[in-house]
C-alpha positions in Angstrom: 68.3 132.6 5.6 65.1 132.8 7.4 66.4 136.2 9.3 66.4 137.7 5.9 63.9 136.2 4.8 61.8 138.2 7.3 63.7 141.3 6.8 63.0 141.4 3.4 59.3 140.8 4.5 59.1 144.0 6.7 60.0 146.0 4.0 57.3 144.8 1.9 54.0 146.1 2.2 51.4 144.0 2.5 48.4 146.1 4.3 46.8 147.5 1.3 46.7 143.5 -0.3 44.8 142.6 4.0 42.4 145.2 3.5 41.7 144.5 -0.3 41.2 140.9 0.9 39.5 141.5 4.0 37.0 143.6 1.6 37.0 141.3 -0.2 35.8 138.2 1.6 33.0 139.9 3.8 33.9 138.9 7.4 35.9 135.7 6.3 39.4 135.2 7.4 42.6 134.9 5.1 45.7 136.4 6.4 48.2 136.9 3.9 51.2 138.0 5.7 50.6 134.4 7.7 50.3 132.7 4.3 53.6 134.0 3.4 55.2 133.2 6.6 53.9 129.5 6.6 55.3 128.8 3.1 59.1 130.6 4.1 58.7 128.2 6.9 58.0 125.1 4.9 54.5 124.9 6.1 51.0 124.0 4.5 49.2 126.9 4.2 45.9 125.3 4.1 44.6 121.5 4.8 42.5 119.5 2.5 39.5 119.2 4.9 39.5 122.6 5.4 39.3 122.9 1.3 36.5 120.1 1.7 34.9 121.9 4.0 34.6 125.3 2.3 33.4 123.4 -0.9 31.0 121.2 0.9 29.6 124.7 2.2 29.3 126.2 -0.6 27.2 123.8 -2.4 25.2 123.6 1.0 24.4 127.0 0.9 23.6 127.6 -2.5 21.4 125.7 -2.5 19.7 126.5 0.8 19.9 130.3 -0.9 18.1 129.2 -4.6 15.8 126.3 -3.0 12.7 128.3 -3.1 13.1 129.7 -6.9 13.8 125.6 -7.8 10.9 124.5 -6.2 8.7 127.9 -7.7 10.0 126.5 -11.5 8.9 122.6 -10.7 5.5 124.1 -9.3 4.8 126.8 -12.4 6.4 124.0 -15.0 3.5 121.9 -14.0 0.9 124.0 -13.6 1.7 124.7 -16.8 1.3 121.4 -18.2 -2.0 121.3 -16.2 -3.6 124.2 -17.7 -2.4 123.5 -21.0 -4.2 120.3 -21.4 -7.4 121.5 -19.7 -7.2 124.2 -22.0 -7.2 122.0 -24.7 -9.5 119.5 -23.7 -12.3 122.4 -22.6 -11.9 125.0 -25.4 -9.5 124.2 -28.0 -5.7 125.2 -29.4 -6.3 128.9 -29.1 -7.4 128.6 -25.3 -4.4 126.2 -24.4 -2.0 128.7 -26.4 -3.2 131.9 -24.4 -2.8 129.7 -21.2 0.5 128.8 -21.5 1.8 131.8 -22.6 1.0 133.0 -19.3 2.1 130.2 -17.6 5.4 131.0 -19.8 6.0 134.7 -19.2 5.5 133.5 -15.3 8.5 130.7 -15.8 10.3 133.6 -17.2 10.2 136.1 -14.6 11.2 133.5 -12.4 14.4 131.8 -14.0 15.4 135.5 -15.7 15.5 136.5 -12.4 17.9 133.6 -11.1 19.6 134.2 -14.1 20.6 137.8 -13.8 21.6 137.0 -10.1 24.5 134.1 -11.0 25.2 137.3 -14.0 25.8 139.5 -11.5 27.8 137.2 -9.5 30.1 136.2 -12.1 31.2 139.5 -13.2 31.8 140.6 -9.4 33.8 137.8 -8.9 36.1 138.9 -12.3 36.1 142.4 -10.5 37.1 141.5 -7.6 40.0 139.5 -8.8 41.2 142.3 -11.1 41.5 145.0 -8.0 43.0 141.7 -5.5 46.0 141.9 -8.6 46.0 145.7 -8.7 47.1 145.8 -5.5 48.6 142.4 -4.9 51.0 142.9 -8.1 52.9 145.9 -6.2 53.8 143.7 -3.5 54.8 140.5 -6.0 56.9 142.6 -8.6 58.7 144.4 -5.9 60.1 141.0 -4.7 61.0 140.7 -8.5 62.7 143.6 -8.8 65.0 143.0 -5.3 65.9 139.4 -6.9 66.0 140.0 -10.6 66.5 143.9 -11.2 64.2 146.6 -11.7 63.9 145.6 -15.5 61.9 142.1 -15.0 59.7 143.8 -12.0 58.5 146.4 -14.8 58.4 144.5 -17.4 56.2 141.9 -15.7 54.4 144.5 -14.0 53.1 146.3 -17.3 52.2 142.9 -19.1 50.2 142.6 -15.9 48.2 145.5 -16.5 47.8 145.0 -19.7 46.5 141.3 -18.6 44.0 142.8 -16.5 42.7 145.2 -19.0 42.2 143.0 -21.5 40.3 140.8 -19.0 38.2 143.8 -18.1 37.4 144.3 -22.1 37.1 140.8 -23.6 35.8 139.1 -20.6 33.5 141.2 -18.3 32.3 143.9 -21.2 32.3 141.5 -24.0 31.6 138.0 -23.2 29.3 137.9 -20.1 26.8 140.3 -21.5 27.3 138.5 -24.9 25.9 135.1 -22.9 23.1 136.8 -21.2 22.2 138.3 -24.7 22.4 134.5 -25.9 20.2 133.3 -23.0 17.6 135.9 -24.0 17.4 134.7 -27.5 17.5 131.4 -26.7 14.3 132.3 -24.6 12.8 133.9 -27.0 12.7 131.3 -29.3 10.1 129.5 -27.1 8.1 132.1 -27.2 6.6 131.0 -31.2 6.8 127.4 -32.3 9.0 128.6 -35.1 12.5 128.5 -34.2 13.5 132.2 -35.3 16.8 132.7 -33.5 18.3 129.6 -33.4 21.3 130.1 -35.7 21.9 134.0 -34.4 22.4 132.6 -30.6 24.7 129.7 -31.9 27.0 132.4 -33.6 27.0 134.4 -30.8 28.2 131.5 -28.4 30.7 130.3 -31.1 32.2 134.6 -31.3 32.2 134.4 -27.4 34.0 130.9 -27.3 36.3 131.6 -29.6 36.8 135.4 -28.4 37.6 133.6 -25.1 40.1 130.9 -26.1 42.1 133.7 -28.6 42.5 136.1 -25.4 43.7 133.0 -23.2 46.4 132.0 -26.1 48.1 135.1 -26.5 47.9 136.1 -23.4 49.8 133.1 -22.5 51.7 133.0 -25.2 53.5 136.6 -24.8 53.8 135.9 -20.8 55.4 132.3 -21.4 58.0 134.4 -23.9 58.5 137.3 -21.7 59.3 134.6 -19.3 61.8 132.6 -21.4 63.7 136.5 -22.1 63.1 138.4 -19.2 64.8 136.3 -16.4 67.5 135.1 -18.5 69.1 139.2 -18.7 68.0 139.3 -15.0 69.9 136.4 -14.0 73.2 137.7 -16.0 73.2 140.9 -13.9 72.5 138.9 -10.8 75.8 136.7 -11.3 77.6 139.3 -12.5 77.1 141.1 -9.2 78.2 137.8 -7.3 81.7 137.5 -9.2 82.0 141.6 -8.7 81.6 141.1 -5.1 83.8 137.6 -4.9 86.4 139.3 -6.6 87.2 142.4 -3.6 90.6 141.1 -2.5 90.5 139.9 1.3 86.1 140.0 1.9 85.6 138.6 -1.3 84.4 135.6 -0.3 82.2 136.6 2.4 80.9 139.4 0.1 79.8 137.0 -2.9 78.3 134.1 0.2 76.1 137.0 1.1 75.2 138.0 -2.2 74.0 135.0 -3.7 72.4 134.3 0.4 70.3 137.4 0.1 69.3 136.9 -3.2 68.3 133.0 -2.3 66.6 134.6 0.3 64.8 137.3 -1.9 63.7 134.4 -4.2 62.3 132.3 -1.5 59.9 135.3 -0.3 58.9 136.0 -3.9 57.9 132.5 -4.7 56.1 132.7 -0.9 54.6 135.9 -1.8 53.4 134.1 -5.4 51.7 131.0 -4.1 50.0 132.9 -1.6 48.6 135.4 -4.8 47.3 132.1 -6.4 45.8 130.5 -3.2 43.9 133.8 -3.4 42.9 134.0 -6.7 41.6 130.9 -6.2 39.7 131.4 -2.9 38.2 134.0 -4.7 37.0 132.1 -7.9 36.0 128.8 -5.9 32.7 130.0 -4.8 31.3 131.7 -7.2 32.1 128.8 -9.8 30.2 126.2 -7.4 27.1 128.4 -7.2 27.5 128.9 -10.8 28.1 124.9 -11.9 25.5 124.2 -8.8 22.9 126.1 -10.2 23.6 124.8 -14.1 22.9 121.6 -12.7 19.7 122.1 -10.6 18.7 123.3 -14.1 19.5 120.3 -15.8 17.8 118.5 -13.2 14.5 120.4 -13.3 14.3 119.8 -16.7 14.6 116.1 -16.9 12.1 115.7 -13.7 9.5 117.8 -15.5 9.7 116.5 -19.5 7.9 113.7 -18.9 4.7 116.0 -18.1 6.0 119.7 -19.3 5.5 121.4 -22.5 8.7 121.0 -24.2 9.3 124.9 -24.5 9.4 125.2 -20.8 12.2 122.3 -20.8 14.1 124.1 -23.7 13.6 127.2 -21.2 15.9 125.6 -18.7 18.0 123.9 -21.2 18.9 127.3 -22.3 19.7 128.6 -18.6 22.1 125.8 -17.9 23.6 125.7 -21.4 24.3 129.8 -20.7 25.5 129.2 -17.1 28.3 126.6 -19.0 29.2 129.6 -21.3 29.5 131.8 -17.7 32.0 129.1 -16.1 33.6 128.4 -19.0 34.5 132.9 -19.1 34.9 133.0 -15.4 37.1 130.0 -15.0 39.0 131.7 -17.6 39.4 135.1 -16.1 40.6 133.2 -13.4 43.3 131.0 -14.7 44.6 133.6 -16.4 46.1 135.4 -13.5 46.5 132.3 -11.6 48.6 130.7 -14.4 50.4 134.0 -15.1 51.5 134.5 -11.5 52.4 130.2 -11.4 54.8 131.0 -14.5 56.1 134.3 -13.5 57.2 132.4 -10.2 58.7 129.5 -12.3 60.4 131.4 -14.6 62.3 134.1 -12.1 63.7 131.4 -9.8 
């Protein structure tokens, strides 16, 4: 079994999916071939301190990387307050208006800034998962084709394109500039004491929400029929081919044992090959998605150590950041699962 295993391996590809990864990850290490061969051989892939460790990182450096703009929005929030009250105490409402709109349009830069850095981030990430599949998905639907016919390797293949366009559409052209248009409104609502856009950023997070959960659902829902169907025609053909070949008078026997061995043997590299896609997928994510949730909460933090002495525009400021950076995990984490739980089902469903 594990001699074809790794004959079957030879013949499949797998440079184009290093150097995608190797792209990638920037200098980090992930060998897929490796990753393959330690799941064939009944290995753990990966340990749980290691995961630790790369999370624990993560959350080290980011905030290491963003400390300096945290500490600028503390310092600016209460100058702020400072100048305000001054302002008011020296000169009157006017004065202390004029003052902190300055101070304001200076918190702005600073978070807006921050802001369109975790934007940029998050739609990376989705790009760089989309051309990991691109490439990756040759390499998986070939070992679909070799155990279940060329019919379930296309099949799966197209709906995986499709997957990764829509993705593209709803998710990177449509809902993360949709939240950074909400974050802008929602800023500009501190801008008057009237609250002027209130009810046009709630619809646009409720469109984006629901734009999000509708793609997820039918995505799922064709892949987990395609999957129910698919296989099912795949596997007739398969045992048909196994009684053909048990049937040859004399080397029947032998002929059907190798059969259904190679064919074992084809399925044990494709559900290799699958875990190792997901493992992936989900290196890739991880990261991102802590600096993301990271920074959401040094937000949230900000803001409840300055209310007690901030003006409460400059809170809602930061209440709007974090409450946009939810929206951006919440369509990131998406993009994600999407191809993670796809590739989990395909796997499940062709054995």
């Amino acid at each position: 079994m594990d001699s074809i295993a790794d004959s079957i391996m030879q013949e499949i590809s797998s440079d184009e999916v290093q150097s995608v990864i190797d792209e990638t990850l920037n200098g980090q290490k992930f060998d897929f071939a490796g990753y393959i061969g330690s799941i064939i051989n009944g290995q753990s892939p990966f340990s749980f301190e290691e995961a630790a460790k790369y999370i624990l990182d993560g959350i080290y450096n980011n905030i290491v990387q963003e400390k300096n703009i945290y500490i600028y929005l503390i310092v600016i929030a209460i100058m702020g307050a400072l100048v305000a009250n001054f302002s008011k105490l020296l000169q009157g409402k006017k004065v202390a208006e004029t003052a902190f709109y300055m101070v304001y349009m200076l918190f702005f830069s600073v978070i807006a800034v921050s802001f369109a850095n975790i934007c940029n981030v998050a739609s990376k990430t989705l790009v760089n998962v989309s051309d990991f599949i691109k490439i990756y998905s040759t390499t998986y639907f070939t070992c679909i084709a070799f155990t279940n016919g060329s019919l379930a390797g296309s099949v799966f293949y197209e709906f995986t394109l499709v997957m990764m366009n829509v993705t593209s559409y709803v998710v990177v052209k449509f809902a993360l500039p949709a939240i950074q248009f909400y974050f802008f409104l929602r800023i500009a609502s501190q801008i008057s004491e009237e609250d002027v856009f209130s009810r046009l950023a709630v619809l646009i997070k409720d469109v984006v929400n629901t734009g999000l959960k509708t793609m997820f659902g039918v995505i799922m829902g064709i892949n987990v029929v395609q999957g129910l169907v698919v296989p099912v025609a795949a596997e007739a053909k398969n045992s048909v081919l196994v009684k053909m070949g048990s049937a040859i008078p004399g080397i029947g026997n032998t002929v059907g044992s190798v059969t259904s061995t190679v064919l074992y043997a084809g399925k044990l590299v494709k559900n290799a090959v699958g875990i190792t896609g997901i493992i992936f997928v989900i290196v890739i994510c991880l990261f991102p998605l802590i600096r993301i949730i990271i920074s959401k909460f040094m937000y949230q933090l900000i803001s409840a150590f300055i209310q007690p002495v901030s003006d409460k525009r400059i809170t809602n400021c930061l209440d709007a950041a974090a409450d946009s950076l939810k929206m951006q995990v919440y369509a990131v984490g998406t993009g994600c699962m999407m191809f993670v739980i796809s590739i989990a089902l395909i796997s499940a469903m062709t054995t």
